[in-house]
C-alpha positions as CSV (number, residue, x, y, z in Angstrom):
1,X,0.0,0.0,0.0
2,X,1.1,3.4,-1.3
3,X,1.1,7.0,-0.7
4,X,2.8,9.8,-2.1
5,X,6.0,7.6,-2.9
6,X,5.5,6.0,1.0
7,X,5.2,2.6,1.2
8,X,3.5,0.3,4.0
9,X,2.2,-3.2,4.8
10,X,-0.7,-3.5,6.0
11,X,0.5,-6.0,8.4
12,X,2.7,-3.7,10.5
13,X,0.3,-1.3,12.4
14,X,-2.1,-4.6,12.8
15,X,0.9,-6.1,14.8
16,X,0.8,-3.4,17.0
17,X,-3.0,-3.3,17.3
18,X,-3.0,-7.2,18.1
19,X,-0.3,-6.3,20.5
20,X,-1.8,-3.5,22.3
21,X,-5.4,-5.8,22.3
22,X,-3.7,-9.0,23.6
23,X,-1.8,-6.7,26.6
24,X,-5.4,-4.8,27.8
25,X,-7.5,-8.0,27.2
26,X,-5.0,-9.9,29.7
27,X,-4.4,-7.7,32.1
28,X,-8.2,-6.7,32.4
29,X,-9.3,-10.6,32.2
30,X,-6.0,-12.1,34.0
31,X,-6.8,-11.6,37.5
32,X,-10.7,-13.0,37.1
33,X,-11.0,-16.5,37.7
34,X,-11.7,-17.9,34.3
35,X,-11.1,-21.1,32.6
36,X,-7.9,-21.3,30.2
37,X,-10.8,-21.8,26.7
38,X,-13.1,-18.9,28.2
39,X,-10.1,-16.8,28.9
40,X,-8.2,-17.4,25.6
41,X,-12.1,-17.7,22.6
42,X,-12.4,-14.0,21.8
43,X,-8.7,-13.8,21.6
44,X,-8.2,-16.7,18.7
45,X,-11.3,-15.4,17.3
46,X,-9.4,-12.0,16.1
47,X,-5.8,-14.1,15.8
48,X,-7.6,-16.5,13.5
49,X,-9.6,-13.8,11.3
50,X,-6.0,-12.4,11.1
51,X,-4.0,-16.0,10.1
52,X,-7.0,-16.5,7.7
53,X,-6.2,-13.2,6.1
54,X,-2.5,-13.3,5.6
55,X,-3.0,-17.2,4.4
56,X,-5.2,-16.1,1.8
57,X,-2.6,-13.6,0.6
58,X,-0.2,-16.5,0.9
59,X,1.6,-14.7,3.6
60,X,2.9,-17.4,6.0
61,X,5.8,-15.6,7.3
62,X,3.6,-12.6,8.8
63,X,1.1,-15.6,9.9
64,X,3.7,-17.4,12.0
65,X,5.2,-13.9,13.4
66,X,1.4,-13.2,14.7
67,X,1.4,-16.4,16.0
68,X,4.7,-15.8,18.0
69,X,3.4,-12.8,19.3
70,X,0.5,-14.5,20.2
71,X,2.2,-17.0,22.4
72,X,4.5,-14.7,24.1
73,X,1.9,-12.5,25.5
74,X,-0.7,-15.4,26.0
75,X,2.5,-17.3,27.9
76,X,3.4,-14.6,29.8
77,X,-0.2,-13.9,31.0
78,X,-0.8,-17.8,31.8
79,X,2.0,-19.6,32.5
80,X,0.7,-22.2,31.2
81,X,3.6,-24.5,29.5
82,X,1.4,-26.4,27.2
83,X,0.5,-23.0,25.2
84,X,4.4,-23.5,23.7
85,X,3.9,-27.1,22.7
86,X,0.6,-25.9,21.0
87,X,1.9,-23.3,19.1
88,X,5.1,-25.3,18.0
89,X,2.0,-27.8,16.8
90,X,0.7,-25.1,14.7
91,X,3.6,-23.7,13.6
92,X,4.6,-27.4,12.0
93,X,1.5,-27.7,10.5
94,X,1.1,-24.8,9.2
95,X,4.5,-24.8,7.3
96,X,3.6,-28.5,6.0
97,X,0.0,-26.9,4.8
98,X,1.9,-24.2,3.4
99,X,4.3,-26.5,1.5
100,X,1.3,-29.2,-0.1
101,X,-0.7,-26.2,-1.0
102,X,1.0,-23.6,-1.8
103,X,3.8,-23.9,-5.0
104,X,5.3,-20.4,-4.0
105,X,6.3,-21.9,-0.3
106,X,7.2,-24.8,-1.8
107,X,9.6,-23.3,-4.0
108,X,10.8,-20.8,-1.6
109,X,11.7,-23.9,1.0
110,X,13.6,-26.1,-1.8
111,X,15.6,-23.0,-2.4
112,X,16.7,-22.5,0.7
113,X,17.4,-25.9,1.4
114,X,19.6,-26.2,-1.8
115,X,19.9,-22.7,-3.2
116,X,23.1,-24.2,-5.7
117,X,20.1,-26.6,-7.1
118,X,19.0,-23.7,-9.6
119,X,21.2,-20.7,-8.8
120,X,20.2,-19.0,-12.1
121,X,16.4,-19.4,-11.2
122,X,14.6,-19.4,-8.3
123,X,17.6,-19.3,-6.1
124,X,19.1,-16.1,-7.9
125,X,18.3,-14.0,-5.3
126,X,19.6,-16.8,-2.3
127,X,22.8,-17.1,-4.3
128,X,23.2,-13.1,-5.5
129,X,23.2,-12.2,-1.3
130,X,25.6,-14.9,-0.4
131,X,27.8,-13.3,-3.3
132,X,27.5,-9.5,-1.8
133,X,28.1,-10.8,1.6
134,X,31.0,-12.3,0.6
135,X,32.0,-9.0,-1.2
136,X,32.1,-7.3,1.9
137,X,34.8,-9.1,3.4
138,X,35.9,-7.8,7.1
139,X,35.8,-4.0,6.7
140,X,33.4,-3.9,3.5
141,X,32.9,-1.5,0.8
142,X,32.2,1.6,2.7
143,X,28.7,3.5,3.0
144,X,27.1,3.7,-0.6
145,X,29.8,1.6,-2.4
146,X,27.9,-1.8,-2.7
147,X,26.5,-3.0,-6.0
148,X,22.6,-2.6,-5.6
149,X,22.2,-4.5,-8.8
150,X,23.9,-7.8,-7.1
151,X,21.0,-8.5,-5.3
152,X,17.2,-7.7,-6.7
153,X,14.6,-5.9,-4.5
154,X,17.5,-5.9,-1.8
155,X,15.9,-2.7,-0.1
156,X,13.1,-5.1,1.3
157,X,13.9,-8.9,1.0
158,X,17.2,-9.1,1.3
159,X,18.7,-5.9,3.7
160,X,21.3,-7.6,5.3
161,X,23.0,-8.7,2.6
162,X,23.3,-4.9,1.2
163,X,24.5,-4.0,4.7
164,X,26.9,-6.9,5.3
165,X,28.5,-5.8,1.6
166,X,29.0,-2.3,2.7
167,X,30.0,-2.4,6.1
168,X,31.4,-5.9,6.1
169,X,31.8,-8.5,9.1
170,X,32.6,-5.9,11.4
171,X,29.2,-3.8,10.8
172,X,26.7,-7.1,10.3
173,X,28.2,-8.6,14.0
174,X,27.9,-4.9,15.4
175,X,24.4,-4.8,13.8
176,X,23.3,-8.2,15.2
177,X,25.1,-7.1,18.8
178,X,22.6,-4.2,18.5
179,X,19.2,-6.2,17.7
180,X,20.6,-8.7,21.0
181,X,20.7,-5.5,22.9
182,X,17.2,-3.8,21.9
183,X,15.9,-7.4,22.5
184,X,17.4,-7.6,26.1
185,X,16.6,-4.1,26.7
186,X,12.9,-4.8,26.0
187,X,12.7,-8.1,28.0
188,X,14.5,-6.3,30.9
189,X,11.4,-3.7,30.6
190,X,8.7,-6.4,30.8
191,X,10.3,-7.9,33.4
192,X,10.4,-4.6,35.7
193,X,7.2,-2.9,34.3
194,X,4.9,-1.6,37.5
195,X,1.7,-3.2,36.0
196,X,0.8,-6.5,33.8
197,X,-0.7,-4.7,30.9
198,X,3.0,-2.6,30.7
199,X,4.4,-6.1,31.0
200,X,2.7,-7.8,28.2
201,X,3.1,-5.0,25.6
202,X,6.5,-4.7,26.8
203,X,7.5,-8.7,25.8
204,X,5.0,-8.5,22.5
205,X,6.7,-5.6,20.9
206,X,10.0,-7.2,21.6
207,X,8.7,-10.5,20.4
């Protein structure tokens, strides 16, 4: 979706809306006595109008990131260990769905599994940021000195490999050192937030 040359997915702000539902639904609902189905219907009700959604646009990573983000906060609100094994369930059946049904996932997967099977085809891309990550080398090409044509629609799919060319090993560990931090940092505020609904939009915006 486009506006004046600004680009966004649809997807992202309804991440934070699930986010910000899942935290005040919980925290509100949390301290009732409830049973675990009661507690958790109108909650799958909106995550599985969501799934359904981004299924139909054949969008199964977003799906499974929704579904992580689901379990975090449910998890975190419950403690109840059995949501994990559930979700790893789903998860696993939803990628082998995705892979009978759906020839783009299945041709996505085989690439990755074997990206030197057809580097000149489907893999071109796999195989073309492999290439400008090796470029990079240690230091890297410097700031605006990679080859944007290497790798096609790098600006969106492939980001790290344009990075890792032009600021080399040393800027893609110091970048990954970064996303550890920001994820500890946010963990660290659910962990000390003063309420639960703080808490819970805390560890879903970090998940």
């Amino acid at each position: 979706m486009g506006f004046c040359g600004i680009y966004l997915q649809p997807s992202e702000p309804l991440k934070l809306l699930l986010i910000a539902y899942l935290a005040a639904y919980l925290a509100d609902r949390m301290p009732v006595s409830f049973s675990l189905a009661q507690l958790l219907s109108p909650t799958l009700i909106l995550i599985g109008a969501a799934l359904i959604l981004l299924i139909g646009q054949r969008d199964l990573g977003t799906a499974s990131l929704f579904i992580l983000i689901y379990t975090v906060v449910v998890y975190l609100a419950s403690q109840r260990n059995r949501l994990i094994g559930i979700s790893l369930v789903i998860l696993a059946l939803a990628g082998v769905t995705g892979y009978l049904l759906f020839d783009v996932v299945r041709i996505r997967v085989d690439a990755w599994i074997d990206p030197w099977l057809d580097p000149a085809g489907r893999s071109y891309q796999i195989v073309q940021s492999i290439i400008a990550i090796a470029n990079g080398q240690v230091l890297g090409r410097g700031p605006g000195l990679g080859s944007p044509g290497v790798v096609p629609v790098s600006h969106s799919d492939f980001i790290f490999a344009s990075i890792a060319e032009e600021s080399g090993l040393l800027g893609s560990v110091a970048l990954l050192g970064l996303f550890a931090l920001l994820v500890g940092r946010g963990f660290r505020a659910a962990i000390y937030a003063s309420n639960n609904y703080s808490r819970y939009l805390a560890a879903g915006i970090t998940a």
